[in-house]
C-alpha positions as CSV (number, residue, x, y, z in Angstrom):
1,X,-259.2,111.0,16.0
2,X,-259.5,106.8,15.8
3,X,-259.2,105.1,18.7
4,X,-256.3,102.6,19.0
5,X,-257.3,99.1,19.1
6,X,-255.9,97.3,21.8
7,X,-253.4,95.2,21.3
8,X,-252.7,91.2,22.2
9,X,-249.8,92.3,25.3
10,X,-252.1,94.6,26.6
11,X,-255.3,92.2,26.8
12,X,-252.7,90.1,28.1
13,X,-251.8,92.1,31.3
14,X,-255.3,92.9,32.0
15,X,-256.1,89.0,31.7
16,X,-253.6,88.9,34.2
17,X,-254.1,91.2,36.5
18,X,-257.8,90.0,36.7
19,X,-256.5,86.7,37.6
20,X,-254.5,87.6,40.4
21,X,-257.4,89.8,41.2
22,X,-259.8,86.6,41.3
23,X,-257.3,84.6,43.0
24,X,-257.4,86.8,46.1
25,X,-260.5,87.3,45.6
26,X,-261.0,83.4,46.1
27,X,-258.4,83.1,49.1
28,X,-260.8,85.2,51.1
29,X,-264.0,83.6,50.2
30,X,-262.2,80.4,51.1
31,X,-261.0,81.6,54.3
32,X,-264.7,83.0,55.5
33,X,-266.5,79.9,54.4
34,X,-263.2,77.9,56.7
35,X,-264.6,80.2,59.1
36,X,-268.3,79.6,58.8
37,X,-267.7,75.7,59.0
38,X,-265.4,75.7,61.8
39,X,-268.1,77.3,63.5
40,X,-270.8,74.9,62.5
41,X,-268.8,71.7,63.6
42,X,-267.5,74.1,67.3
43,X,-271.5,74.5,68.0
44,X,-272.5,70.5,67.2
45,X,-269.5,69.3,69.3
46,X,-267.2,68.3,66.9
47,X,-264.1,70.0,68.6
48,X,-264.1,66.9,70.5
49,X,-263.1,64.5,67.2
50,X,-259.6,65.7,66.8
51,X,-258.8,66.6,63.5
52,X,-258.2,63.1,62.2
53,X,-261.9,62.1,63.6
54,X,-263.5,65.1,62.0
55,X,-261.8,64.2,58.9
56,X,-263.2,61.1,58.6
57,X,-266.4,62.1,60.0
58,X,-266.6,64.1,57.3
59,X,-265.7,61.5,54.6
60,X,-268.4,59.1,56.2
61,X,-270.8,62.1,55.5
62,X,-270.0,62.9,52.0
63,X,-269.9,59.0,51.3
64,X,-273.9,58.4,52.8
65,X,-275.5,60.6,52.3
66,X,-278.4,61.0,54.8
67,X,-281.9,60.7,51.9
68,X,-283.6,64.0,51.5
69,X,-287.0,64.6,53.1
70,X,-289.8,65.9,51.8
71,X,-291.0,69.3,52.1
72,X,-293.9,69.5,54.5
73,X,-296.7,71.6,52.9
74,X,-298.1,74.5,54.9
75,X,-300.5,75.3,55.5
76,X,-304.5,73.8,56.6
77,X,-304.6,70.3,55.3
78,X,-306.2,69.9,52.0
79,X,-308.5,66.9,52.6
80,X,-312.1,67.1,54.6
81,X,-312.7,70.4,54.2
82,X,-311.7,71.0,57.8
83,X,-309.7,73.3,57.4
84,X,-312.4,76.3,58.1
85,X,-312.3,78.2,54.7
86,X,-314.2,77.9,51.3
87,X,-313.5,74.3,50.3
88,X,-315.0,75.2,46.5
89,X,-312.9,74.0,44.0
């Protein structure tokens, strides 16, 4: 026996259904990572700003950047051969 295709409504409710699905989904990813930053700005003191302080401590941020640093190699240092093991190339 054929299988019935499925039909344009039905695609339609699970499209949907997956949506609101997502959407919760979303809220509670949004409320955890609320939590996880209210914790980082409680442990560097930044309960202390007020909400209209953090705010625009927070703007000043995401307008200047601070300039990435370099990653610092691990490790013996490369040069001089000091650093104890076999310096062949």
């Amino acid at each position: 026996m054929a299988k019935k295709k499925p039909s344009a409504l039905d695609a339609l409710t699970r499209h949907d259904e997956e949506e609101r699905r997502l959407a919760s989904l979303r809220d509670a990813l949004r409320q955890a990572a609320a939590l996880e930053l209210g914790i980082i700005v409680l442990d560097a003191g930044g309960g202390s700003l007020g909400s209209e302080g953090l705010r625009q401590a927070i703007r000043h941020a995401l307008d200047n950047p601070a300039p990435q640093r370099r990653p610092v190699a691990s490790g013996a240092p490369k040069s001089g051969g000091t650093g104890g093991g076999d310096d062949r190339a």
